[in-house]
N, CA, C and O atoms as a MOPAC input file, in Angstrom:
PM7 MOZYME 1SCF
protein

 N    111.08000 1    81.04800 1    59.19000 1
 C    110.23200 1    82.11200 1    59.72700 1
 C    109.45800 1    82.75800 1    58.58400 1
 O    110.09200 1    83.10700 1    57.58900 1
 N    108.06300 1    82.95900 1    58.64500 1
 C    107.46800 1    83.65400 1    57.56700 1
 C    107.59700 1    85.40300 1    57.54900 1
 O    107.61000 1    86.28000 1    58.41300 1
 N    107.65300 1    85.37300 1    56.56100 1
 C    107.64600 1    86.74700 1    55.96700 1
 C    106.64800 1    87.67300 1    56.20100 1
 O    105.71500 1    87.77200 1    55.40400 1
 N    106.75200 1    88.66500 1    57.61800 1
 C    105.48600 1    89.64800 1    58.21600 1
 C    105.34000 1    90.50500 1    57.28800 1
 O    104.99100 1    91.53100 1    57.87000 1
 N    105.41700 1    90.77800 1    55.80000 1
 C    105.34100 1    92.22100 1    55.25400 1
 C    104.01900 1    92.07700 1    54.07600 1
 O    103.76600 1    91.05100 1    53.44400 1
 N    103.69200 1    92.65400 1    54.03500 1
 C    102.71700 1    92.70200 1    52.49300 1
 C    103.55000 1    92.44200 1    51.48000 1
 O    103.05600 1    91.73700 1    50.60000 1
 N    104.63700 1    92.77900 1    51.32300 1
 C    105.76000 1    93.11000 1    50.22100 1
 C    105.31000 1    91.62200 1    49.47400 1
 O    105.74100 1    91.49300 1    48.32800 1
 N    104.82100 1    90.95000 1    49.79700 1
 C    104.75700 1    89.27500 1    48.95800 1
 C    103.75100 1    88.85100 1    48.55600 1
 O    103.64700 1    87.88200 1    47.80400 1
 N    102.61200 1    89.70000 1    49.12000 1
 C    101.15500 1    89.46600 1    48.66000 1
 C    100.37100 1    89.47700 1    47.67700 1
 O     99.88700 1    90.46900 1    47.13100 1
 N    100.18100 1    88.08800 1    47.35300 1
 C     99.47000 1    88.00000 1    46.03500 1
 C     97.86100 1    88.25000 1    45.83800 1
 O     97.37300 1    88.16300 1    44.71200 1
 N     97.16700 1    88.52300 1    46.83000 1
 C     96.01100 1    88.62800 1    47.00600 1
 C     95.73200 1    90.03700 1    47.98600 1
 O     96.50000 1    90.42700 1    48.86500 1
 N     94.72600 1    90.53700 1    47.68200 1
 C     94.28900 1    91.33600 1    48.54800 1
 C     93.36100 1    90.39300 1    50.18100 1
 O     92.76700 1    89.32200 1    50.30600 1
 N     93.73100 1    91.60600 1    51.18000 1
 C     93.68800 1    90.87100 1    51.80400 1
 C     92.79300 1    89.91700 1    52.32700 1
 O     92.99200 1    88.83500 1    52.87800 1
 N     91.14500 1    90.91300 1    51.86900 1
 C     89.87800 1    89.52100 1    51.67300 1
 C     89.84300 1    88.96000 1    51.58500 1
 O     89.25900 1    88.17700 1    52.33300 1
 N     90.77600 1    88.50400 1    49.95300 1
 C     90.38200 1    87.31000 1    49.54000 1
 C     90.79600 1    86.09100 1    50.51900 1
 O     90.53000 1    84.98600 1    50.04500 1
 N     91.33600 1    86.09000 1    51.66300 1
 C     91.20300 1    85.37900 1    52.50700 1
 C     90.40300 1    85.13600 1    53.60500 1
 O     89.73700 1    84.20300 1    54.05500 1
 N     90.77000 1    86.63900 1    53.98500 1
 C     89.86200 1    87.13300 1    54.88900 1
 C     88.38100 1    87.36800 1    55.39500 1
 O     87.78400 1    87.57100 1    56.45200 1
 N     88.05300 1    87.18500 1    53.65800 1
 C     86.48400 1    88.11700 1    53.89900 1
 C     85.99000 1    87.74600 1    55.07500 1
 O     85.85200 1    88.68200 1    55.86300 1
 N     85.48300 1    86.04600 1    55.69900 1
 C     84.65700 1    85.59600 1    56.55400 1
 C     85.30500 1    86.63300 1    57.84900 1
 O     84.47100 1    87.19400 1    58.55900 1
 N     86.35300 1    86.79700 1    58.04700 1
 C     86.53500 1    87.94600 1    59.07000 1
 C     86.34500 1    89.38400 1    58.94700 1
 O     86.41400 1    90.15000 1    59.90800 1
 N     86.18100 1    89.62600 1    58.12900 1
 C     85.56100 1    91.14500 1    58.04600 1
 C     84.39100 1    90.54300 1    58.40400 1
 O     84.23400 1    90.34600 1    59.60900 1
 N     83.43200 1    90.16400 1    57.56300 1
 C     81.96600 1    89.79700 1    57.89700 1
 C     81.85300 1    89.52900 1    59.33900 1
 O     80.97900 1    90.10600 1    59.98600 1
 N     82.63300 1    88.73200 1    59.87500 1
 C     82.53300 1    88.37800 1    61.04600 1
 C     82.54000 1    89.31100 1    62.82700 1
 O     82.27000 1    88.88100 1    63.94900 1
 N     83.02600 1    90.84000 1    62.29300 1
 C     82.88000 1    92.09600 1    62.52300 1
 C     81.91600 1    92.30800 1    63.53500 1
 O     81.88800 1    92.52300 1    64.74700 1
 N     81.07700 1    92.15600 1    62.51500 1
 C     79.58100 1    92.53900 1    62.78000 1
 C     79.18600 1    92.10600 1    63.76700 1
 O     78.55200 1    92.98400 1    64.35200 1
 N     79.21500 1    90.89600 1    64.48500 1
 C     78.83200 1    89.77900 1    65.24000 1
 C     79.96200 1    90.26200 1    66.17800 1
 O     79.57200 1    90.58700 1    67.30000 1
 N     80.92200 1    90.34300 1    66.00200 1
 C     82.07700 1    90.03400 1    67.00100 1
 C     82.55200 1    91.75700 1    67.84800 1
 O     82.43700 1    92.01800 1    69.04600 1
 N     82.84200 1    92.26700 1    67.23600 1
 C     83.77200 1    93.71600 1    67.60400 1
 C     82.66200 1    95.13600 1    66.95200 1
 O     81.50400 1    95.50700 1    67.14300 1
 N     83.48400 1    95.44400 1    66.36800 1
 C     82.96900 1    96.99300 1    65.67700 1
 C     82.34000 1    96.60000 1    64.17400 1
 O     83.28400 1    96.33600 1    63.42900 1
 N     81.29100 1    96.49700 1    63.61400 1
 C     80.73500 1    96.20100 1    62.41200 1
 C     81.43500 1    97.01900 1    60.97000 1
 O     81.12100 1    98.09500 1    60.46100 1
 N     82.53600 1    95.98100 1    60.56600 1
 C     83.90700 1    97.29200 1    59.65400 1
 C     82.91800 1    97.44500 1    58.89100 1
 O     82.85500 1    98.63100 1    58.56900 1
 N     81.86600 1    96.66100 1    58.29800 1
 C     81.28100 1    97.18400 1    56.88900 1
 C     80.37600 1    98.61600 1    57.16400 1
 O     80.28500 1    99.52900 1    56.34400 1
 N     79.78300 1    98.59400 1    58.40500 1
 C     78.63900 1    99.53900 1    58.66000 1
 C     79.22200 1   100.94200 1    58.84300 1
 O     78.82500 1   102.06000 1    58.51400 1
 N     80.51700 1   100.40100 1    59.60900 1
 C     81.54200 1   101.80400 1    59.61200 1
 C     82.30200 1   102.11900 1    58.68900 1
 O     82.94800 1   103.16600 1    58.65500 1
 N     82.30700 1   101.50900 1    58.09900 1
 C     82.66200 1   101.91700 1    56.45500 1
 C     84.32100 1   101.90100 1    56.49600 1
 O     85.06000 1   102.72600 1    55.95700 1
 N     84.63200 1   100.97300 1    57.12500 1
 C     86.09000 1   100.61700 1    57.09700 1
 C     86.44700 1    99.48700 1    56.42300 1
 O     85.81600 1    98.43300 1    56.51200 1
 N     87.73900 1    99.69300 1    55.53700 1
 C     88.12300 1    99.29200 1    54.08000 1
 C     88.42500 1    97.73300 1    54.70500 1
 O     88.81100 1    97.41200 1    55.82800 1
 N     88.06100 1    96.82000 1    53.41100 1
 C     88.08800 1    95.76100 1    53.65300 1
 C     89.91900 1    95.29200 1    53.01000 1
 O     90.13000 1    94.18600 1    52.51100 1
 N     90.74700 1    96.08400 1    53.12400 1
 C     92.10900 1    96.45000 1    52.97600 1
 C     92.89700 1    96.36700 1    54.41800 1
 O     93.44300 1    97.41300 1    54.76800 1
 N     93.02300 1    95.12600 1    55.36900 1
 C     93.51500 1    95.26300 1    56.56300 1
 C     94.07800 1    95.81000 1    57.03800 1
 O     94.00700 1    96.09100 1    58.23500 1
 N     95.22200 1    96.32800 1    55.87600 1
 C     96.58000 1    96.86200 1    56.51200 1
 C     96.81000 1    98.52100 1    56.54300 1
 O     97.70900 1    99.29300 1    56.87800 1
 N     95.35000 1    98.61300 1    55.94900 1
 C     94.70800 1    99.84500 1    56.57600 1
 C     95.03600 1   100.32100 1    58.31500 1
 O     95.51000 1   101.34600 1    58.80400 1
 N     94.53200 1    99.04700 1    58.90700 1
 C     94.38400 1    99.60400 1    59.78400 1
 C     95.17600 1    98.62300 1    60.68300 1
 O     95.34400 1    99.09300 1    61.80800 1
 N     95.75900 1    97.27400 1    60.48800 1
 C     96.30800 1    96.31200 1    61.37400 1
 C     97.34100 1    95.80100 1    60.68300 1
 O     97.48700 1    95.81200 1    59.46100 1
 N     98.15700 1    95.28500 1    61.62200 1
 C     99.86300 1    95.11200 1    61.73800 1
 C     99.91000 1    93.44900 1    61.31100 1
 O     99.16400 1    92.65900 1    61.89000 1
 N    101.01700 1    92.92200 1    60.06500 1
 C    101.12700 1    91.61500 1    60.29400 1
 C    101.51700 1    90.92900 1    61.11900 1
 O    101.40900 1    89.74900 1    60.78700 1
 N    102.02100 1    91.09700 1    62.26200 1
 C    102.52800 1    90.22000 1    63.12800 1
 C    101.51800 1    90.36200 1    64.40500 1
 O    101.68600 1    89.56100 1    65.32400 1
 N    100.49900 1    91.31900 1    64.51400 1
 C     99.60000 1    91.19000 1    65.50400 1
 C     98.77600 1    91.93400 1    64.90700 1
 O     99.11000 1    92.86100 1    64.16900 1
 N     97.26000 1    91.50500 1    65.24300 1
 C     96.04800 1    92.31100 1    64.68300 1
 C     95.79800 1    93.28900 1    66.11300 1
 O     94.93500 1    94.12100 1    65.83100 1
 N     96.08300 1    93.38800 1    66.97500 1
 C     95.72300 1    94.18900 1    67.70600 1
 C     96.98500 1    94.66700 1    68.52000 1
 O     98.00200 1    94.05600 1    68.85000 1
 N     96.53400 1    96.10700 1    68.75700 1
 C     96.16600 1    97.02800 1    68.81200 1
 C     95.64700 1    97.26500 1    66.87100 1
 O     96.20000 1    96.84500 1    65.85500 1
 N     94.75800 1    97.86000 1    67.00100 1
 C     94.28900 1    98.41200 1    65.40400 1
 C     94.81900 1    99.82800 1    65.43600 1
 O     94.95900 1   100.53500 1    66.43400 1
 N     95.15300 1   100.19100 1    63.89100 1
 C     95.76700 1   101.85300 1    64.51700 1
 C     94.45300 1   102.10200 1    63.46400 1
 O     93.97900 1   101.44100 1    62.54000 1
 N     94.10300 1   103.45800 1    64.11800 1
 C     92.76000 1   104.29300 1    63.77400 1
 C     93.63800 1   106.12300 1    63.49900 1
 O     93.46700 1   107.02800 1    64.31500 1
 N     94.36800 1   106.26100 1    62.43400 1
 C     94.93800 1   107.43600 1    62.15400 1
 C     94.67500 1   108.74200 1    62.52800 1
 O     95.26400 1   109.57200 1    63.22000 1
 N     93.16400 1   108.70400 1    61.60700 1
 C     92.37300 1   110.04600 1    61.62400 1
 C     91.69700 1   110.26000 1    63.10000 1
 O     91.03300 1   111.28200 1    63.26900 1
 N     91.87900 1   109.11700 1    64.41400 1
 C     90.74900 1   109.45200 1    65.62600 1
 C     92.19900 1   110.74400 1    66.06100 1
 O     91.91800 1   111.69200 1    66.79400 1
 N     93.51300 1   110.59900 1    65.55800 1
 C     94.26800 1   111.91700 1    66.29500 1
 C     93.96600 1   113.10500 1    66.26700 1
 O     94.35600 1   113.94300 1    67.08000 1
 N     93.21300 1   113.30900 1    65.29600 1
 C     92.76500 1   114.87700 1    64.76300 1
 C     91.36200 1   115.28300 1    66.47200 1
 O     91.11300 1   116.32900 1    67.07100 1
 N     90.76300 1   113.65600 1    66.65900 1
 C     89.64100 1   113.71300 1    67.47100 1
 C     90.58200 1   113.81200 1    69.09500 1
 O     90.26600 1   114.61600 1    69.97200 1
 N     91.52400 1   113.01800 1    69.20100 1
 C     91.88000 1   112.80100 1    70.10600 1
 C     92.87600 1   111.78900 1    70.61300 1
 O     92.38300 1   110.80100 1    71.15600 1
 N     94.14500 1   111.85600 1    70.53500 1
 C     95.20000 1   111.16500 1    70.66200 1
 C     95.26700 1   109.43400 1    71.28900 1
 O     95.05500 1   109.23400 1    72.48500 1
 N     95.53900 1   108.42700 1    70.46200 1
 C     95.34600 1   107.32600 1    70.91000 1
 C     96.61200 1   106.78700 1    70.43700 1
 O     97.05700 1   105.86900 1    71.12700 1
 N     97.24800 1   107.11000 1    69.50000 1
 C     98.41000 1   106.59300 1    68.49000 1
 C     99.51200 1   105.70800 1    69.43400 1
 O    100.03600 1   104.60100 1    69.30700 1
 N     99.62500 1   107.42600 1    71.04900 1
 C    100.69000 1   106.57300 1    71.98100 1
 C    100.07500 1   107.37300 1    73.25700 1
 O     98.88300 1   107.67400 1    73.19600 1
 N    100.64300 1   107.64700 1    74.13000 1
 C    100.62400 1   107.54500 1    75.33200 1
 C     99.56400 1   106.61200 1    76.08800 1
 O     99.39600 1   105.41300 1    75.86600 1
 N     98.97700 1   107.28900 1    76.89400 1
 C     97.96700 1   106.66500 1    78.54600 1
 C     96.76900 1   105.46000 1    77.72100 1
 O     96.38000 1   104.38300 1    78.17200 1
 N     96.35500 1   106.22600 1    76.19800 1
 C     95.47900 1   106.03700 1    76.18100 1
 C     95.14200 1   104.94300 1    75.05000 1
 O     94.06800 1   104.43900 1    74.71900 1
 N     96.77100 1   104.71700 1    74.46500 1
 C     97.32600 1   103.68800 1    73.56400 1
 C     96.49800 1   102.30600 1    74.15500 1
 O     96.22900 1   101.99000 1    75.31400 1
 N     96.23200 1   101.66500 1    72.93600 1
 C     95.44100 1   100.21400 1    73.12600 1
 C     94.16600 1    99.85800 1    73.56200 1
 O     93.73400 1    98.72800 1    73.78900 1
 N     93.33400 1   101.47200 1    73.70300 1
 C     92.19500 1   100.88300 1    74.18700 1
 C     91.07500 1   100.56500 1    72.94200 1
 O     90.90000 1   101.00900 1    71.80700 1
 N     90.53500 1    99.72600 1    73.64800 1
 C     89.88300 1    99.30300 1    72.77300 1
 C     88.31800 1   100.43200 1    72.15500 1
 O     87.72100 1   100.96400 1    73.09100 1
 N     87.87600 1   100.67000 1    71.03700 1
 C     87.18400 1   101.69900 1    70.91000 1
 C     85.88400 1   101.84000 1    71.93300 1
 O     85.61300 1   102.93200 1    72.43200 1
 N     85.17300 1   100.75500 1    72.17900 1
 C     84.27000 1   100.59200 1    72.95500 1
 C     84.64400 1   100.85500 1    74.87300 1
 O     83.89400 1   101.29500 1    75.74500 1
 N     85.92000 1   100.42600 1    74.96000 1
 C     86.75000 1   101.59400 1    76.16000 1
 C     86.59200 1   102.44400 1    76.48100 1
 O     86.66600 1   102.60400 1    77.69900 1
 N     86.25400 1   103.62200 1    75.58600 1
 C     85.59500 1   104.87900 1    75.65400 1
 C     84.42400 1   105.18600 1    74.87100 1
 O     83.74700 1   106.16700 1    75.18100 1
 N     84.16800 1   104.59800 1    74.07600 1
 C     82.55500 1   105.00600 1    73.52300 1
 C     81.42600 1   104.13700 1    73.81300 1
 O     81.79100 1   102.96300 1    73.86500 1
 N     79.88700 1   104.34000 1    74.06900 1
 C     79.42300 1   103.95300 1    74.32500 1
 C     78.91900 1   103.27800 1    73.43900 1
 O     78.80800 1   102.09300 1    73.75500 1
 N     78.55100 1   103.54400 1    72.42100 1
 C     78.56000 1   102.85700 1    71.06200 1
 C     79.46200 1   103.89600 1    70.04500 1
 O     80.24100 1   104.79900 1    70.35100 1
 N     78.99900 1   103.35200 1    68.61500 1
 C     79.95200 1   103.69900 1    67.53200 1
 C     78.87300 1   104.07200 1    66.99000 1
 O     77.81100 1   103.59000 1    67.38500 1
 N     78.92000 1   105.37800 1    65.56700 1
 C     77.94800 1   105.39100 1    65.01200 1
 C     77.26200 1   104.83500 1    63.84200 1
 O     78.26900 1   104.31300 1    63.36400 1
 N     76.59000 1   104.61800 1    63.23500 1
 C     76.55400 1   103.55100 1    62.07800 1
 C     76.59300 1   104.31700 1    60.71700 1
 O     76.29500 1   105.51200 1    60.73300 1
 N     76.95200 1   103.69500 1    59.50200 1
 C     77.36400 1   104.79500 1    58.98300 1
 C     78.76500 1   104.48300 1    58.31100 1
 O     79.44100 1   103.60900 1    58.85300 1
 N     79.31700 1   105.17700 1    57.06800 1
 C     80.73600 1   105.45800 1    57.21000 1
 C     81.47800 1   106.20700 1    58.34400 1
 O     80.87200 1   107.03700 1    59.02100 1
 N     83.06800 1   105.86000 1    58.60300 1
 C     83.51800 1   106.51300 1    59.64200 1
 C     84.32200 1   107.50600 1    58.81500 1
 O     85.35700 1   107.36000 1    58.16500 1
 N     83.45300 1   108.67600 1    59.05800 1
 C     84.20800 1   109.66600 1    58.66400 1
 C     85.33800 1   110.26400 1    59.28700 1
 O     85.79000 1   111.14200 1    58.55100 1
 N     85.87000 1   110.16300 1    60.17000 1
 C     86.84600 1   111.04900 1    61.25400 1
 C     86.33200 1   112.42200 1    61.99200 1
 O     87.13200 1   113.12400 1    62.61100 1
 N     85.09200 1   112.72000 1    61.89600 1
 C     84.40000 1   113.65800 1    62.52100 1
 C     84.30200 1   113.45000 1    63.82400 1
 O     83.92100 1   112.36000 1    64.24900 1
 N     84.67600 1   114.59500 1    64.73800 1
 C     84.92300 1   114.46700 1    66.35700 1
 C     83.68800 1   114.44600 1    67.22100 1
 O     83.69200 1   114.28600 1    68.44100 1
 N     82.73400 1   114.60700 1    66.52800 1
 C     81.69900 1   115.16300 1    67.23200 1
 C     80.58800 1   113.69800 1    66.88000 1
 O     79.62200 1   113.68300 1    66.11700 1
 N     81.14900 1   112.53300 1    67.74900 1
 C     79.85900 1   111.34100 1    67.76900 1
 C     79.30600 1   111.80900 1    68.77300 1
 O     78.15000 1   112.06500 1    68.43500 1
 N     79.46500 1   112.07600 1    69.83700 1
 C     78.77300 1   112.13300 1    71.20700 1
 C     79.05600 1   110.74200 1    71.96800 1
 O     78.34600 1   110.67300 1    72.97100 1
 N     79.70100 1   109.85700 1    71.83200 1
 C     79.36500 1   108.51300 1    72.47900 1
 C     80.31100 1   108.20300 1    73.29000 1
 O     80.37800 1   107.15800 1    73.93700 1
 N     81.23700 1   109.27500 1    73.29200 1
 C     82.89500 1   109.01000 1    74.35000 1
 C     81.78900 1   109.03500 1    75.88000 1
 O     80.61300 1   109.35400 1    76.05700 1
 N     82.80300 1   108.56300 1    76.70800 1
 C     83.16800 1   108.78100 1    78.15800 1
 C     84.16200 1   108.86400 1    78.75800 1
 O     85.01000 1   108.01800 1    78.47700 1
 N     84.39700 1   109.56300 1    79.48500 1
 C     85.72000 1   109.95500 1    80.30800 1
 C     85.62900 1   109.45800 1    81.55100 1
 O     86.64600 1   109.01000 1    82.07900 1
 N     84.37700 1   109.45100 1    82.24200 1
 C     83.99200 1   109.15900 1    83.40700 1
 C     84.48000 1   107.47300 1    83.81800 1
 O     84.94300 1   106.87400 1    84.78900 1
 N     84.02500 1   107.16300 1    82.33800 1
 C     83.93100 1   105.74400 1    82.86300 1
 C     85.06700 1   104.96100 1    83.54700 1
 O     84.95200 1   104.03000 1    84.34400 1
 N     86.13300 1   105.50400 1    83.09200 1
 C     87.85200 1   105.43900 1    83.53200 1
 C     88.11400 1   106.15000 1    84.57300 1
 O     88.40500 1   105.67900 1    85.67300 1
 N     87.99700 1   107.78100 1    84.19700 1
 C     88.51000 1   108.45200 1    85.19100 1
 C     87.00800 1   108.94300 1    85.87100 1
 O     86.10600 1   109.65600 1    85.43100 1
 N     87.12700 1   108.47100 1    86.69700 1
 C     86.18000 1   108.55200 1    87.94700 1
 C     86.56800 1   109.89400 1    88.63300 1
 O     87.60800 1   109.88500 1    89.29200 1
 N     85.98500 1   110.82800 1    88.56900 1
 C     86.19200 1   111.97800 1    89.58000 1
 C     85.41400 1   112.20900 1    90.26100 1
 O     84.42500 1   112.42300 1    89.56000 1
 N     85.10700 1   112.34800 1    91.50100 1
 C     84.04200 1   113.33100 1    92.30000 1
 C     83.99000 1   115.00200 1    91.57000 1
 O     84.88700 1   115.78700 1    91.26000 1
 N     83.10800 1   115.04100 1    91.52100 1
 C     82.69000 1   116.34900 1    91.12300 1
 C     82.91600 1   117.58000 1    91.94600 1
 O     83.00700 1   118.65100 1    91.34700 1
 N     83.04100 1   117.54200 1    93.55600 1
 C     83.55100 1   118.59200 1    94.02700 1
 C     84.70500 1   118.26300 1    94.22200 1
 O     85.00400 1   119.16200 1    95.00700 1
 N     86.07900 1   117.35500 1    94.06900 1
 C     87.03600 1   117.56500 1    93.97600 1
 C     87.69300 1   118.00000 1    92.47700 1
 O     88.80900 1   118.50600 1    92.36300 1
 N     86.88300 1   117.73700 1    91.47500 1
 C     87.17300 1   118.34900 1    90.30100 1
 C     87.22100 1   120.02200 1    90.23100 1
 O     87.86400 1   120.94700 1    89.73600 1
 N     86.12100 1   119.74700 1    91.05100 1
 C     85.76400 1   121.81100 1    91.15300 1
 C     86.63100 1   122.34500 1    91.54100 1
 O     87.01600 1   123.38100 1    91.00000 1
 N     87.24400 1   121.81800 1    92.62000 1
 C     88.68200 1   122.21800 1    93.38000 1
 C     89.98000 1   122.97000 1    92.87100 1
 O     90.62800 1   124.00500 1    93.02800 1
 N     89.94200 1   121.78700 1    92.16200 1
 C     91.43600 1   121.22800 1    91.07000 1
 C     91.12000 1   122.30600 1    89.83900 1
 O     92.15700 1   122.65400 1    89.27500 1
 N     89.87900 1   122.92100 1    89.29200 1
 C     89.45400 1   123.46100 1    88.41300 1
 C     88.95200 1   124.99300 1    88.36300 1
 O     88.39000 1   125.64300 1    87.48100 1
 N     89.29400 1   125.24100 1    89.40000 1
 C     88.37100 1   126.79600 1    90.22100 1
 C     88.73100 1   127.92600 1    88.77200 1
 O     87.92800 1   128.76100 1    88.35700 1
 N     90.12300 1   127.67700 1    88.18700 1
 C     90.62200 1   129.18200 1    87.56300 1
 C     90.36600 1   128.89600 1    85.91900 1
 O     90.82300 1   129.52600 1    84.96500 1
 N     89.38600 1   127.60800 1    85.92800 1
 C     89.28500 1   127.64000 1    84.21700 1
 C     88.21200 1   127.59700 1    83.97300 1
 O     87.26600 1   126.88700 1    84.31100 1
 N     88.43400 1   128.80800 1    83.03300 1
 C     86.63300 1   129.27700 1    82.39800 1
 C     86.03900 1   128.15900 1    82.18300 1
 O     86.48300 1   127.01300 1    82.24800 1
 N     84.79900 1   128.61900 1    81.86900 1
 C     83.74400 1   127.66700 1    80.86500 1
 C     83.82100 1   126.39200 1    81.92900 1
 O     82.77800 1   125.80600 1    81.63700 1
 N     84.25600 1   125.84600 1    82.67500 1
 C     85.02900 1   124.58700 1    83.53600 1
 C     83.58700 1   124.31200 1    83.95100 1
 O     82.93500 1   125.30700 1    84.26900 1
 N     82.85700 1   122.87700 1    84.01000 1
 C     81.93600 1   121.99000 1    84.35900 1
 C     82.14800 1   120.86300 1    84.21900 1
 O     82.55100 1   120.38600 1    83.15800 1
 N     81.82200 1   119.92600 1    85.71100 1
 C     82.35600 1   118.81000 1    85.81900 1
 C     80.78000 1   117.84700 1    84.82000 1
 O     79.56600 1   117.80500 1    85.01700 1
 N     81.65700 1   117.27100 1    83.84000 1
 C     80.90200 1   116.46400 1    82.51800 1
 C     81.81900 1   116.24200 1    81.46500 1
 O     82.79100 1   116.92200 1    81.13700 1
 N     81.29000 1   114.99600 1    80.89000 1
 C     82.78300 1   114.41900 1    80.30800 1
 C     82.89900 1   115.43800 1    78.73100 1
 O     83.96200 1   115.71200 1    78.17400 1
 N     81.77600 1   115.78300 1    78.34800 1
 C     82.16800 1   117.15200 1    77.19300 1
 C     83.27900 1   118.19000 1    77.20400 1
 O     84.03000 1   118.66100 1    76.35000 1
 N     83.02900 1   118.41300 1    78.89400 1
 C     83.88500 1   119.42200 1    79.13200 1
 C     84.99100 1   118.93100 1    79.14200 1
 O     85.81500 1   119.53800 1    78.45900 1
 N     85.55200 1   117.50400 1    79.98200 1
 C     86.53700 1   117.43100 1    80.21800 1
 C     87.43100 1   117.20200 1    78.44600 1
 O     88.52700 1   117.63700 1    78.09400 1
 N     86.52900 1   116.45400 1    77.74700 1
 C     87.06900 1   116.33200 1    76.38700 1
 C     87.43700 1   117.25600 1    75.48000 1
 O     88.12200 1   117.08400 1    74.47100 1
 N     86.69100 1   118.76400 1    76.10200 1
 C     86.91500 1   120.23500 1    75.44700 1
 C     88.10300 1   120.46900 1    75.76600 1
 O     88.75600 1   120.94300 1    74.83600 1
 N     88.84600 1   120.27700 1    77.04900 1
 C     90.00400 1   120.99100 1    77.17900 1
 C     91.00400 1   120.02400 1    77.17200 1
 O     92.15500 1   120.45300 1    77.24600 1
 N     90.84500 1   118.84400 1    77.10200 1
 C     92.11300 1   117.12900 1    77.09100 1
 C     91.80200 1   116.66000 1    75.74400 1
 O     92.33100 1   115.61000 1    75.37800 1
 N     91.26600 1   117.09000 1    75.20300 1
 C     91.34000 1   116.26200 1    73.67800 1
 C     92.42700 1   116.04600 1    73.00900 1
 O     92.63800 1   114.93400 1    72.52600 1
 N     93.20100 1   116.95800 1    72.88300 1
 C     94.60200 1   117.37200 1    72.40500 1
 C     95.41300 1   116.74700 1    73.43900 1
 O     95.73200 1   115.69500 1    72.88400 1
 N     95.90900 1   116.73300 1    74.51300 1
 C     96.96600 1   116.19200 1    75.35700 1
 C     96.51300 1   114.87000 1    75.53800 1
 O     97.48700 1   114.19200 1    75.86500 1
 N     95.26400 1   114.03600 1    75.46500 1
 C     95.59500 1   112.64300 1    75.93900 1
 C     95.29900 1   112.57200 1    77.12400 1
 O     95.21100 1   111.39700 1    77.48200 1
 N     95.04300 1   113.51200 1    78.15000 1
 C     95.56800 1   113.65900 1    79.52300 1
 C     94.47800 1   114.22200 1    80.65300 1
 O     94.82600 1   114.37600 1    81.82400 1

């Protein structure tokens, strides 16, 4: 059985890899444009590359575990921004809708006693960002 750990690695992980980072671009989320380290284990597991863990999106909004564990980034954003990824919450490109489908007057319903409350996925991300939920 091979050995899942970095603990043995004689190379960084490019030097195998590179054609798959490059390959990014074309395929998934562009790591170079987002300015994500060409250091895999940054962000992916040896025994499976996916789920990718994305640390800093918790500060934005919980993905690590519960409901919302494994989705893929494009799951909820409409695009990504180009750029380094700084961990800044404020891309604009989420959706909430796109999953959770609500009618808008049954939201209103469910929502009558909370301020500021408008059915739009800003809002809903203003007050669920933190719970996941």
């Amino acid at each position: 059985m091979r050995d899942k750990s970095f603990g043995r690695a004689a190379v960084r992980c490019v030097a195998c890899h590179q054609a798959d980072f490059d390959r990014t671009k074309a395929t998934s989320i562009d790591h170079a444009a987002a300015g994500f380290s060409p250091e895999c284990q940054t962000c992916h597991g040896t025994s499976r590359f996916w789920p990718a863990r994305l640390d800093q999106h918790g500060a934005c909004f919980k993905i690590a575990s519960g409901a919302h564990h494994g989705i893929r980034c494009l799951g909820c954003h409409t695009s990504l921004p180009s750029g380094s990824f700084t961990g800044v919450c404020a891309t604009g490109t989420f959706t909430c809708s796109s999953c959770h489908a609500h009618s808008c007057p049954r939201s209103d319903t469910q929502h009558t006693n909370v301020m500021g409350y408008a059915c739009s996925d800003p809002k809903c991300y203003a007050c669920h960002k933190l719970t996941g939920q």
